[in-house]
Backbone of each chain as nested JSON, in Angstrom:
{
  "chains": [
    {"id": "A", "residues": [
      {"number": 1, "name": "UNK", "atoms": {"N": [0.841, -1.186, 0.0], "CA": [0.0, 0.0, 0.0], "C": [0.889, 1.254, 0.0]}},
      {"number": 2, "name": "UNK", "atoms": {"N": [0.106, 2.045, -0.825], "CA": [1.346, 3.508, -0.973], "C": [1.006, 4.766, -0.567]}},
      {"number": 3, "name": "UNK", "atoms": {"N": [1.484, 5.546, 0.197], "CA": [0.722, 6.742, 0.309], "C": [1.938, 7.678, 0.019]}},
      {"number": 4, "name": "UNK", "atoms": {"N": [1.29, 8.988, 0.254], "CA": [2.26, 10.287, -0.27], "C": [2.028, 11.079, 1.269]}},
      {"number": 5, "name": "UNK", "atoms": {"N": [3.663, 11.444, 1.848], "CA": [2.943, 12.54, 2.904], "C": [3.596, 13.925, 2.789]}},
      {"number": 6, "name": "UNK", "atoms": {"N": [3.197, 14.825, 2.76], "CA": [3.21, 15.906, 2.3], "C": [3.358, 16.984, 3.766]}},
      {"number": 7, "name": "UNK", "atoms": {"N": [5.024, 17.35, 3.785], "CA": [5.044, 18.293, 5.288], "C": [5.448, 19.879, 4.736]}},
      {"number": 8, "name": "UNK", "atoms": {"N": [4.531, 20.329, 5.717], "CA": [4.851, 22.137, 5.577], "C": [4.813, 22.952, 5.921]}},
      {"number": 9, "name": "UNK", "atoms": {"N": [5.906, 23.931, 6.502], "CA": [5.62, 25.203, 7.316], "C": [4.379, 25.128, 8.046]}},
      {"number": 10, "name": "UNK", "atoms": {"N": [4.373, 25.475, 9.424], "CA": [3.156, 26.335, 9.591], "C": [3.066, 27.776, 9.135]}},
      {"number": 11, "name": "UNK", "atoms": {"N": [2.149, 28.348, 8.818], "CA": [2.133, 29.469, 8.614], "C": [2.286, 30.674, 9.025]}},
      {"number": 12, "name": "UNK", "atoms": {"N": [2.86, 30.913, 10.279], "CA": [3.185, 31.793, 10.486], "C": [5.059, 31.925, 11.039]}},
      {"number": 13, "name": "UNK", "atoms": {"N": [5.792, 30.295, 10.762], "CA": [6.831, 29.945, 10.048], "C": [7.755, 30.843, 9.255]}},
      {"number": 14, "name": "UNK", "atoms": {"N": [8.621, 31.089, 9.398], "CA": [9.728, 31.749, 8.086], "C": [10.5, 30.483, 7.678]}},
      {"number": 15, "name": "UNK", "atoms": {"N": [10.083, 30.758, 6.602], "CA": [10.177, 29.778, 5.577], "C": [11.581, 30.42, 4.433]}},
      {"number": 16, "name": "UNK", "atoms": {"N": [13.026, 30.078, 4.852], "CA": [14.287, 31.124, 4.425], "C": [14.682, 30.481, 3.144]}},
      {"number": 17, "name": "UNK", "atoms": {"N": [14.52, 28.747, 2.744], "CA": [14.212, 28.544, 1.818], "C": [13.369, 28.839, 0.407]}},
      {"number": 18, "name": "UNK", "atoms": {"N": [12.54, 29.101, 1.573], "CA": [11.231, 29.654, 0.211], "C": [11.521, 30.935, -0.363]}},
      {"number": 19, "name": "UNK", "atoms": {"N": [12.376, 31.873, 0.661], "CA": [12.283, 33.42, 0.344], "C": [13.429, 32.935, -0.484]}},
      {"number": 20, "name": "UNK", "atoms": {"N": [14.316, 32.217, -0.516], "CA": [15.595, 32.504, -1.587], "C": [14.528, 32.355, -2.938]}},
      {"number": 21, "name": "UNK", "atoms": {"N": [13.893, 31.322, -3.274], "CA": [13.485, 30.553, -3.748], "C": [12.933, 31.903, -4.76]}},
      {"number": 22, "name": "UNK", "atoms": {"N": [12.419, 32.454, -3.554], "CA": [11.467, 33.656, -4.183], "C": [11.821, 34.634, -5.031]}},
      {"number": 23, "name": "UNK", "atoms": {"N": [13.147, 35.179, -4.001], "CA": [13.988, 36.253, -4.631], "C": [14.491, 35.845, -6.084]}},
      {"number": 24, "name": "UNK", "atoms": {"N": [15.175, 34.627, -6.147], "CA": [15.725, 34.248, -7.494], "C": [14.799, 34.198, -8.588]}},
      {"number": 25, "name": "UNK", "atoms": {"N": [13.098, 33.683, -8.151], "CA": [12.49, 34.111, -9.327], "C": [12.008, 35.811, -9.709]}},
      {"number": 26, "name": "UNK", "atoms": {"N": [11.969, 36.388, -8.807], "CA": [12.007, 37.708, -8.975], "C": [13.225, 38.396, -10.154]}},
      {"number": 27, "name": "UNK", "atoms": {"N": [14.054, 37.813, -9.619], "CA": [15.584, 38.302, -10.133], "C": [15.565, 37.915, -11.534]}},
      {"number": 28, "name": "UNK", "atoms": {"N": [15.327, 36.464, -11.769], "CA": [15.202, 36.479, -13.373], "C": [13.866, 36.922, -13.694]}},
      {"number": 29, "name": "UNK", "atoms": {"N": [12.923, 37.445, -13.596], "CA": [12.11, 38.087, -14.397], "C": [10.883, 37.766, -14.096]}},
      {"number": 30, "name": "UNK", "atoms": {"N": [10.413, 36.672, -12.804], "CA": [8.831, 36.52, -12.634], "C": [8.404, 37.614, -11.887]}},
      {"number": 31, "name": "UNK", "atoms": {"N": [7.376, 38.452, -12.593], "CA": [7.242, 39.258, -11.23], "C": [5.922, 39.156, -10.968]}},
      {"number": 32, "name": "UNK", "atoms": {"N": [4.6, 37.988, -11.238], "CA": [3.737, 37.746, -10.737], "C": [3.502, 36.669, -9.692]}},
      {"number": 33, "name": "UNK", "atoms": {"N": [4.434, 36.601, -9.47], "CA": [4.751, 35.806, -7.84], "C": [4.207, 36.63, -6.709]}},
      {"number": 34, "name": "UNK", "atoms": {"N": [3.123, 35.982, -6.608], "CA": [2.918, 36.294, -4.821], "C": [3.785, 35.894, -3.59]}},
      {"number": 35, "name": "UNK", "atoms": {"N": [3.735, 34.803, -3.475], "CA": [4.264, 33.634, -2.206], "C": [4.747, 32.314, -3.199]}},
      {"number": 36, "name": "UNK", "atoms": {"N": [5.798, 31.579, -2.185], "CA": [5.955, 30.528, -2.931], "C": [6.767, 29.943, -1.283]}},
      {"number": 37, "name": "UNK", "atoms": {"N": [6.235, 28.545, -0.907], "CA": [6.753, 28.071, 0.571], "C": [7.136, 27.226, -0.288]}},
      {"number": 38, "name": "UNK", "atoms": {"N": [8.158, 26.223, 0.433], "CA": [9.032, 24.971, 0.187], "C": [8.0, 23.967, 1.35]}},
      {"number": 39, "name": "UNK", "atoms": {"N": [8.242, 22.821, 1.057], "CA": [8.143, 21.51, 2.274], "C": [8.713, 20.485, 1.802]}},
      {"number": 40, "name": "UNK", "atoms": {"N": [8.461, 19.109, 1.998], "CA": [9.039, 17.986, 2.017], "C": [8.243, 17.103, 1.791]}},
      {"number": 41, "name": "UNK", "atoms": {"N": [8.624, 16.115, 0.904], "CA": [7.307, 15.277, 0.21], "C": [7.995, 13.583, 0.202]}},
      {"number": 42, "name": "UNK", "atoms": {"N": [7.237, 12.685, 0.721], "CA": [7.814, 11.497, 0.789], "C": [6.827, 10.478, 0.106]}},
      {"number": 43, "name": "UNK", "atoms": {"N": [7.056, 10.039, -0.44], "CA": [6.662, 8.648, -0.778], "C": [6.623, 7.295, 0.03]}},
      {"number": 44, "name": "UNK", "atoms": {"N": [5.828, 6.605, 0.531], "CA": [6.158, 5.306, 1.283], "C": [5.121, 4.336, 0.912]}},
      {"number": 45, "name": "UNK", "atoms": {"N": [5.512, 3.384, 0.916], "CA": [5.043, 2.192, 0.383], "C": [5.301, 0.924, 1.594]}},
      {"number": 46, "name": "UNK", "atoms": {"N": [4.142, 0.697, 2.295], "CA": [4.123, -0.149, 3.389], "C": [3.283, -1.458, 2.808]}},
      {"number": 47, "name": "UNK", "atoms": {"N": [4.413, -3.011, 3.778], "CA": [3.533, -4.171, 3.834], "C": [2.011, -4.626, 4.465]}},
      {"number": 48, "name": "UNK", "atoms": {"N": [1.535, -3.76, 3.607], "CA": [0.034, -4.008, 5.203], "C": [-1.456, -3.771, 3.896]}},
      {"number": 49, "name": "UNK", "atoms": {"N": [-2.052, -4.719, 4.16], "CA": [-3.177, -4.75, 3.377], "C": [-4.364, -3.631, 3.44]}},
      {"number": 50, "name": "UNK", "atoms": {"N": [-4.569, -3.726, 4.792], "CA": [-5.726, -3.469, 5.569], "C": [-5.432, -1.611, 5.657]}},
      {"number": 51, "name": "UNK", "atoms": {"N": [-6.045, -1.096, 5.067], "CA": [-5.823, 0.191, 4.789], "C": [-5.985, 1.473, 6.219]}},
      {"number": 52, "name": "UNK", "atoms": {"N": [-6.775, 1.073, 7.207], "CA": [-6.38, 1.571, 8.322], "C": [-5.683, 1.261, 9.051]}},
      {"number": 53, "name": "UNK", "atoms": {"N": [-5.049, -0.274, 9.108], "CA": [-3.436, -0.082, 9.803], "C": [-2.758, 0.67, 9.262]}},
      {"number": 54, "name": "UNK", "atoms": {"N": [-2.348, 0.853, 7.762], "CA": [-1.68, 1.252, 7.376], "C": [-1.406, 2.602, 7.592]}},
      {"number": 55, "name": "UNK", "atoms": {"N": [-2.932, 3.335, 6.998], "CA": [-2.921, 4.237, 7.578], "C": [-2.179, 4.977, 8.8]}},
      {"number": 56, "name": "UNK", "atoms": {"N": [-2.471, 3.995, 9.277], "CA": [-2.618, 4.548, 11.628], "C": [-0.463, 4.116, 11.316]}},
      {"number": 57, "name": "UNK", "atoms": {"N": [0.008, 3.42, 10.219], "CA": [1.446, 3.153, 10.646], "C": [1.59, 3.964, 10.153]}},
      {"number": 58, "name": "UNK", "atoms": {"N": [1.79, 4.865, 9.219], "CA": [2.294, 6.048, 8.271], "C": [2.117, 7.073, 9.043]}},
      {"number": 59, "name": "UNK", "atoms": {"N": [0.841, 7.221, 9.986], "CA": [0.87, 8.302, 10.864], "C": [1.926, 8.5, 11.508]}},
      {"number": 60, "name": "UNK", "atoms": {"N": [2.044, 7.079, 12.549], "CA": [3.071, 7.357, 13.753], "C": [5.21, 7.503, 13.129]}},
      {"number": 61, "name": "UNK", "atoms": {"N": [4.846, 7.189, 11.719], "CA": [6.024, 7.457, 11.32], "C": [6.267, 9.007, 10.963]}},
      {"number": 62, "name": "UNK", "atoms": {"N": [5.331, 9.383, 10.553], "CA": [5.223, 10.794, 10.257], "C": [5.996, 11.549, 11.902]}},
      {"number": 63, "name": "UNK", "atoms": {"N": [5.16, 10.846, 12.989], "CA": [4.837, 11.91, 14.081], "C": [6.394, 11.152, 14.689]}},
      {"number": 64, "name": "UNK", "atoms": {"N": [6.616, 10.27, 14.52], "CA": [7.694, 9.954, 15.439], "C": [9.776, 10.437, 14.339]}},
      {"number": 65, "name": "UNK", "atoms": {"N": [9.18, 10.53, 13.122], "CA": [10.525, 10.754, 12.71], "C": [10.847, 11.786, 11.309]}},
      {"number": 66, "name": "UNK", "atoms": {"N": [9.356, 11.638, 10.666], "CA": [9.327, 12.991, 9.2], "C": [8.92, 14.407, 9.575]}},
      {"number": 67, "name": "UNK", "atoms": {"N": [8.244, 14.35, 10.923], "CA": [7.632, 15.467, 10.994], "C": [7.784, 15.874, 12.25]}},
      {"number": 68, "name": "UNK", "atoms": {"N": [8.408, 17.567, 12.53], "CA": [8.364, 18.373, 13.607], "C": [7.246, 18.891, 13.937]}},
      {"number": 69, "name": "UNK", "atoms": {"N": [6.41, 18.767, 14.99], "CA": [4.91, 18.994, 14.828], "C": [5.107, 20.164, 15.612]}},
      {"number": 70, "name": "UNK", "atoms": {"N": [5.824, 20.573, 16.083], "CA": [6.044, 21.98, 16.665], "C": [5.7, 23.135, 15.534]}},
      {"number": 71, "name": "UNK", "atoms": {"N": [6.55, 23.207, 14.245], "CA": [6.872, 24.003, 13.323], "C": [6.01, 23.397, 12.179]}},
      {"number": 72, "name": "UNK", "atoms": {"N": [5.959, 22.365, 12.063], "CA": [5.128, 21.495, 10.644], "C": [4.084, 20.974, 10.756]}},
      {"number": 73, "name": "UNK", "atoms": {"N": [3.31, 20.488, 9.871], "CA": [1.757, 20.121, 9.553], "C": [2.246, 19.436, 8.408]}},
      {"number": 74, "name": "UNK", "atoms": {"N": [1.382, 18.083, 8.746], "CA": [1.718, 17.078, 7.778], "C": [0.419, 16.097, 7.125]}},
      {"number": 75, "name": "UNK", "atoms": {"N": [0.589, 16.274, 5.867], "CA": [-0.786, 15.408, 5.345], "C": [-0.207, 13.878, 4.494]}},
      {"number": 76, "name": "UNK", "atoms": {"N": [-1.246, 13.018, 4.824], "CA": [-1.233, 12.085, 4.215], "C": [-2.326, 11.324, 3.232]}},
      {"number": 77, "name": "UNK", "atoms": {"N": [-2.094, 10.981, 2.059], "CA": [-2.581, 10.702, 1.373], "C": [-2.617, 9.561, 0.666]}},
      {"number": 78, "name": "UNK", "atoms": {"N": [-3.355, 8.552, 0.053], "CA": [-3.137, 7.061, -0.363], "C": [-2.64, 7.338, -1.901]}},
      {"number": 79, "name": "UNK", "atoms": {"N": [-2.378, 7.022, -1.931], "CA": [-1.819, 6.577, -3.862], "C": [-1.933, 5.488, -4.404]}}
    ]},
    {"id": "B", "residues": [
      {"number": 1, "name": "UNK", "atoms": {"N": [-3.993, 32.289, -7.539], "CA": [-4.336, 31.502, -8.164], "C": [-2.646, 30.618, -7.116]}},
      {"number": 2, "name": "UNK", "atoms": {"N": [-3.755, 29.177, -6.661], "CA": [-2.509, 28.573, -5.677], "C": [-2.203, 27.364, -6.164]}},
      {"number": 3, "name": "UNK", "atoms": {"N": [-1.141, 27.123, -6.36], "CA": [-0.575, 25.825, -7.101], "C": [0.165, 25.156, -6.001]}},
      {"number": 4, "name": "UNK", "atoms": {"N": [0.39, 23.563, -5.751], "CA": [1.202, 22.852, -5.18], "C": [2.006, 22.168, -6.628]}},
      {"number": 5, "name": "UNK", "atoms": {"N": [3.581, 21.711, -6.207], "CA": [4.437, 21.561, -6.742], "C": [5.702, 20.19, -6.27]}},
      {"number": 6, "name": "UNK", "atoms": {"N": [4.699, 18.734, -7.048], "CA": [6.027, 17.951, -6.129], "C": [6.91, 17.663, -7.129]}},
      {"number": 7, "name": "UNK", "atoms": {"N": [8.212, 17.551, -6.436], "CA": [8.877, 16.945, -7.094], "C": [9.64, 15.939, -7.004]}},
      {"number": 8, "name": "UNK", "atoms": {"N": [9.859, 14.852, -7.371], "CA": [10.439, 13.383, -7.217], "C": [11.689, 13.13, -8.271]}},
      {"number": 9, "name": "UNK", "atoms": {"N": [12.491, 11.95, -7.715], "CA": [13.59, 11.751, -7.946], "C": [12.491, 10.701, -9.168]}},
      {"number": 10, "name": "UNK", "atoms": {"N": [13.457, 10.293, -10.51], "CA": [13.013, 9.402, -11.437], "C": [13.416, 8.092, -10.327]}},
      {"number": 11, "name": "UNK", "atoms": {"N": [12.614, 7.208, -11.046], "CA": [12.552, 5.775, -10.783], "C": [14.004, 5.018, -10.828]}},
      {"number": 12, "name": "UNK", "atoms": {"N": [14.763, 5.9, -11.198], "CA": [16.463, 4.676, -11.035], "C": [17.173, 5.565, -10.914]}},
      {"number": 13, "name": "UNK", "atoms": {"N": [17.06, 6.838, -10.182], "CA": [17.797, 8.014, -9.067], "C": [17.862, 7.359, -8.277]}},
      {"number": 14, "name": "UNK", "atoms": {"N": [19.262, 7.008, -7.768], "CA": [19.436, 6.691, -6.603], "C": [18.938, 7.581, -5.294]}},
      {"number": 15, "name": "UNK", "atoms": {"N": [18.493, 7.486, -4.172], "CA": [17.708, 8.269, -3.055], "C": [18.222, 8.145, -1.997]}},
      {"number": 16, "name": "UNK", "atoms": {"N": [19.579, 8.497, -1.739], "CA": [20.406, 8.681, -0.451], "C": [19.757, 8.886, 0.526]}},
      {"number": 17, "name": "UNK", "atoms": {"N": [19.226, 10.077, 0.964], "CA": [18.278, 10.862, 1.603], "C": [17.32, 10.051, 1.994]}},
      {"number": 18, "name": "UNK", "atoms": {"N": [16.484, 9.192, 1.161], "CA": [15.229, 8.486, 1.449], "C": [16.018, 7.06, 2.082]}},
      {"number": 19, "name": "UNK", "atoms": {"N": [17.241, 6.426, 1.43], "CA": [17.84, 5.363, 2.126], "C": [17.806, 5.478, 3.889]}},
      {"number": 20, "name": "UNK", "atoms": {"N": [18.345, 6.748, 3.858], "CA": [18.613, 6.879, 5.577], "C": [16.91, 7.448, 6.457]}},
      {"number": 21, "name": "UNK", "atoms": {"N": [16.368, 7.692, 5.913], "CA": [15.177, 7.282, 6.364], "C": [14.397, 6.008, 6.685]}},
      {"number": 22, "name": "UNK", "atoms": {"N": [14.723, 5.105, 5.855], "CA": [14.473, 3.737, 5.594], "C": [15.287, 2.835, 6.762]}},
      {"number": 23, "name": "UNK", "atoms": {"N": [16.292, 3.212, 6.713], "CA": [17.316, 2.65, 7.694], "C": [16.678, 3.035, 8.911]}},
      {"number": 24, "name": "UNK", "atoms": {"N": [16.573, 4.271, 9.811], "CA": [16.355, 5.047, 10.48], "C": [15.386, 3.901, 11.127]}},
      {"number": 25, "name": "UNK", "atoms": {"N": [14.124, 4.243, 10.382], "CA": [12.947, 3.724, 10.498], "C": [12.988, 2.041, 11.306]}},
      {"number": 26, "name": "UNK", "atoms": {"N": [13.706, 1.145, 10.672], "CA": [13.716, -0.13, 10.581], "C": [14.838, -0.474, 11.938]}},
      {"number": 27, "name": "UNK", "atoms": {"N": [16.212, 0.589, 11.556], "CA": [16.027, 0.772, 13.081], "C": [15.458, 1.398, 14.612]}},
      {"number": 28, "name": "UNK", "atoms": {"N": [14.833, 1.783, 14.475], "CA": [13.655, 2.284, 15.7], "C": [12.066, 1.298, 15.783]}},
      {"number": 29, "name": "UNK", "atoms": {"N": [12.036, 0.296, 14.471], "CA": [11.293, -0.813, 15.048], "C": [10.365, -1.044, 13.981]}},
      {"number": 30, "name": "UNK", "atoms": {"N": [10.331, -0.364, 13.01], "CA": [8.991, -0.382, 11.422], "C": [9.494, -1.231, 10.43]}},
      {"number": 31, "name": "UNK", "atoms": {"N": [9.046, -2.327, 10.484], "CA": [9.203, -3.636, 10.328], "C": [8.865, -3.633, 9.207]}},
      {"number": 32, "name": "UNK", "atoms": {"N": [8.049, -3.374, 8.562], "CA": [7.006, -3.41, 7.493], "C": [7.114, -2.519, 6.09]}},
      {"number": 33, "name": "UNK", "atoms": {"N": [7.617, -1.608, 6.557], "CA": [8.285, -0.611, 5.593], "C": [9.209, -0.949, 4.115]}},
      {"number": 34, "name": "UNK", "atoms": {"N": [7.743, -1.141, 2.825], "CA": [9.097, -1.475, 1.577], "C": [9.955, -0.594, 1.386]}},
      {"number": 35, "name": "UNK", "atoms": {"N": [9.026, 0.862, 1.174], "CA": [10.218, 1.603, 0.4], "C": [9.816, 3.143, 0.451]}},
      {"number": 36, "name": "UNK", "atoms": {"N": [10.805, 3.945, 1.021], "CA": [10.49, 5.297, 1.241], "C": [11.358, 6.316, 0.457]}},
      {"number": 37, "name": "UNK", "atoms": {"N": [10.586, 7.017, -0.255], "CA": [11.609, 7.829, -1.295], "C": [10.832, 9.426, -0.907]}},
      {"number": 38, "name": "UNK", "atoms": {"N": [12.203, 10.186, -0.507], "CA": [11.856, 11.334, -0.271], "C": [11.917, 12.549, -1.834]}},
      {"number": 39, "name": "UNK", "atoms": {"N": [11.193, 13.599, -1.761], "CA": [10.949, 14.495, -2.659], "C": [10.964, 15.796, -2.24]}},
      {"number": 40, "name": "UNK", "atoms": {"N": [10.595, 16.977, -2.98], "CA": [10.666, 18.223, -2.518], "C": [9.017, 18.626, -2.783]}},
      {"number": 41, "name": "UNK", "atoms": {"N": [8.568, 19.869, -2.299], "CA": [7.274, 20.303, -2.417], "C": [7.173, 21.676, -2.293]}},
      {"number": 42, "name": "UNK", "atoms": {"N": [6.471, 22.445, -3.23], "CA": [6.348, 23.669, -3.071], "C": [4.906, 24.114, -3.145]}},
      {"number": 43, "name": "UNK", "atoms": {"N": [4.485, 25.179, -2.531], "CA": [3.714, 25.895, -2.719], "C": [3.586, 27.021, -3.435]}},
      {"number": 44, "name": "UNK", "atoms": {"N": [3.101, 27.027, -4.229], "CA": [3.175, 28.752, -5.284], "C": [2.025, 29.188, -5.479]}},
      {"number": 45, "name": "UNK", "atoms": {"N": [2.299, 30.572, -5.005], "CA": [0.727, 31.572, -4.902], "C": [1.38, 32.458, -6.523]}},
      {"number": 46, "name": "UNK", "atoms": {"N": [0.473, 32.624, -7.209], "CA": [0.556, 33.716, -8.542], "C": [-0.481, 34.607, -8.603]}},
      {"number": 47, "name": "UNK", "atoms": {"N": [-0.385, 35.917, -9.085], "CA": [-0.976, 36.61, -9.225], "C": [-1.648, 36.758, -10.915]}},
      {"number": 48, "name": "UNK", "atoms": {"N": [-2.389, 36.016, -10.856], "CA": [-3.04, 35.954, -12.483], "C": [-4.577, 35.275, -12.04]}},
      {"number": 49, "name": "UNK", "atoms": {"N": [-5.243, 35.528, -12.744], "CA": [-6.792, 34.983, -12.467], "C": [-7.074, 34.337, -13.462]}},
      {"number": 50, "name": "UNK", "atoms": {"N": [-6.383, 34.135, -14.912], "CA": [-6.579, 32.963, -15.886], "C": [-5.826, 31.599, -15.724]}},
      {"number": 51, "name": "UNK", "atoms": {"N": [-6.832, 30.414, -15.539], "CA": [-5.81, 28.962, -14.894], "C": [-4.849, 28.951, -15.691]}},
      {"number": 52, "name": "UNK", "atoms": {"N": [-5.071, 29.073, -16.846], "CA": [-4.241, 28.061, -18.19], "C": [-2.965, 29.206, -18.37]}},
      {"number": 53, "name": "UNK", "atoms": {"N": [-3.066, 30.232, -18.075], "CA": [-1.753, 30.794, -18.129], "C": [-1.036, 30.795, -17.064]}},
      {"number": 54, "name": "UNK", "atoms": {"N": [-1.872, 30.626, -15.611], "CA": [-1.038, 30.492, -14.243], "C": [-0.15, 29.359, -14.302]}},
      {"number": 55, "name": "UNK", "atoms": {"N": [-0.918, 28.856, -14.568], "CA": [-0.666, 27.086, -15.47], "C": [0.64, 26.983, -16.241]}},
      {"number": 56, "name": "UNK", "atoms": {"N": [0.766, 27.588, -16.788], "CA": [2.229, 28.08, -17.889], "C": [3.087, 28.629, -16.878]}},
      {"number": 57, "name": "UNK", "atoms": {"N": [2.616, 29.569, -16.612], "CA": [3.668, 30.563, -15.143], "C": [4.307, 29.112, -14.552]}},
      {"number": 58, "name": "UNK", "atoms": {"N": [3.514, 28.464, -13.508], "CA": [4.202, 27.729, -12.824], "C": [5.048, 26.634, -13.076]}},
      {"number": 59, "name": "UNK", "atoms": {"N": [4.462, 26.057, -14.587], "CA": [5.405, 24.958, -15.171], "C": [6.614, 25.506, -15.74]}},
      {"number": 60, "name": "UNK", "atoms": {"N": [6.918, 27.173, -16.683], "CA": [7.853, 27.938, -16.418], "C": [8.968, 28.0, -15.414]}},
      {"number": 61, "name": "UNK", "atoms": {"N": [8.243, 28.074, -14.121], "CA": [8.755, 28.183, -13.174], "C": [9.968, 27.063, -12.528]}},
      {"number": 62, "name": "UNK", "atoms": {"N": [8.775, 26.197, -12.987], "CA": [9.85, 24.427, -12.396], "C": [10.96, 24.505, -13.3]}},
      {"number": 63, "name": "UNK", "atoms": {"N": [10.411, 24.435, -14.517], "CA": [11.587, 24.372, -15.636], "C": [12.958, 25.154, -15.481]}},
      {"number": 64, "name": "UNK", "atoms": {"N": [12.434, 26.311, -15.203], "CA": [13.34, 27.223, -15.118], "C": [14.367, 26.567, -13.894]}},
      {"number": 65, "name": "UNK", "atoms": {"N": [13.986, 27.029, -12.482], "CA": [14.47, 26.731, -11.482], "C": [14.513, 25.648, -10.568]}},
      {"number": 66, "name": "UNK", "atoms": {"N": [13.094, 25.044, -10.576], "CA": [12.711, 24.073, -9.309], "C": [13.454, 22.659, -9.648]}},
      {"number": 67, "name": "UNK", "atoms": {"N": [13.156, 22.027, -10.857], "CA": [13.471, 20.737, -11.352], "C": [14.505, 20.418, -11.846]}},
      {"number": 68, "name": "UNK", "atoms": {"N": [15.318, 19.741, -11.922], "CA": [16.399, 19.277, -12.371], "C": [15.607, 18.115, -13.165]}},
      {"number": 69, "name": "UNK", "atoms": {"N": [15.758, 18.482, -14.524], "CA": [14.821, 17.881, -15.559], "C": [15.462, 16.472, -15.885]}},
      {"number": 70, "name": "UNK", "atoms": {"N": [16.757, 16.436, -15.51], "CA": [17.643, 15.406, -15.963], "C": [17.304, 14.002, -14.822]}},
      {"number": 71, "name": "UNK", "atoms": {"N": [17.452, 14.164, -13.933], "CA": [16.971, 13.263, -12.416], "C": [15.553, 13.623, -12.133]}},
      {"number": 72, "name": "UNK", "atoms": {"N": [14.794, 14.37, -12.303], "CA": [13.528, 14.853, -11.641], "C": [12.202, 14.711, -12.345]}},
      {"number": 73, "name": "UNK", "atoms": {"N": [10.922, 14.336, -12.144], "CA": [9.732, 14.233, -12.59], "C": [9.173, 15.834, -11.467]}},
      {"number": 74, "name": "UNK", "atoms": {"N": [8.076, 15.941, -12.09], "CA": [7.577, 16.859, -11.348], "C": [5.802, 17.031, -11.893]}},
      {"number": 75, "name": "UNK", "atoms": {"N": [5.14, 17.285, -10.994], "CA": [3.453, 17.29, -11.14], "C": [2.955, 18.342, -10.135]}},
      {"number": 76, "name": "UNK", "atoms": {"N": [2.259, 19.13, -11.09], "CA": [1.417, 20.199, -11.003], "C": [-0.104, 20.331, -10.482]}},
      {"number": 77, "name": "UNK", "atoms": {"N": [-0.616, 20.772, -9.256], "CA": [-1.562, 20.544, -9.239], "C": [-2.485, 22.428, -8.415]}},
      {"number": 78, "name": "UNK", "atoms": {"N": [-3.668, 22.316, -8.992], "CA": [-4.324, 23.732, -8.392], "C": [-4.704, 23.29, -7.01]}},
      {"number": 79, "name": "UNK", "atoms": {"N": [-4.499, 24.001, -5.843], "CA": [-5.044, 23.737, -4.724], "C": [-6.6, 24.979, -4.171]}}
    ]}
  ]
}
């Protein structure tokens, strides 16, 4: 079973990645850029049939080692 | 007009990064775990109110800067 989890800033976060990110498209020439944040995107693919174990395991991996829940918010999704 | 932005290593990129996650994992006790491949993720806010050209803006955008077209897939989506 595969899911996608998807971590990112909270929002009120400085996000120093994103601002480079930002500036450089400014610099070459986008200038209809509002905002643009960075996060971290994982792919995992677990042995488990039963789609709410799985679920409930992808969570506690999230919470115990992908994700700072202090600073981040993290979604998960099946694929 | 708000776009999310992942981006993934191709299918025979090696995934250093996602290896030591994998490791990590299996040592702290996740037994079950085939295969974890990490990616990048962005958020991009644009200032345009037509999709199909925001649409252009942001795939612009990857091209330009975000993706490394040579190792990298990347998928576009409106949030």
């Amino acid at each position: 079973m595969k899911f996608s989890v998807t971590v990112t800033l909270k929002k009120d976060v400085l996000d120093p990645q994103g601002k480079v990110v930002q500036d450089t498209l400014s610099n070459i020439g986008f200038n209809s850029l509002k905002s643009i944040r960075q996060g971290k995107f994982f792919e995992i693919e677990i042995n488990e049939t039963d789609q709410s174990k799985a679920e409930k395991k992808v969570n506690e991996i999230c919470e115990k080692l992908l994700v700072n829940l202090i600073i981040e918010n993290f979604k998960i999704n099946k694929i």
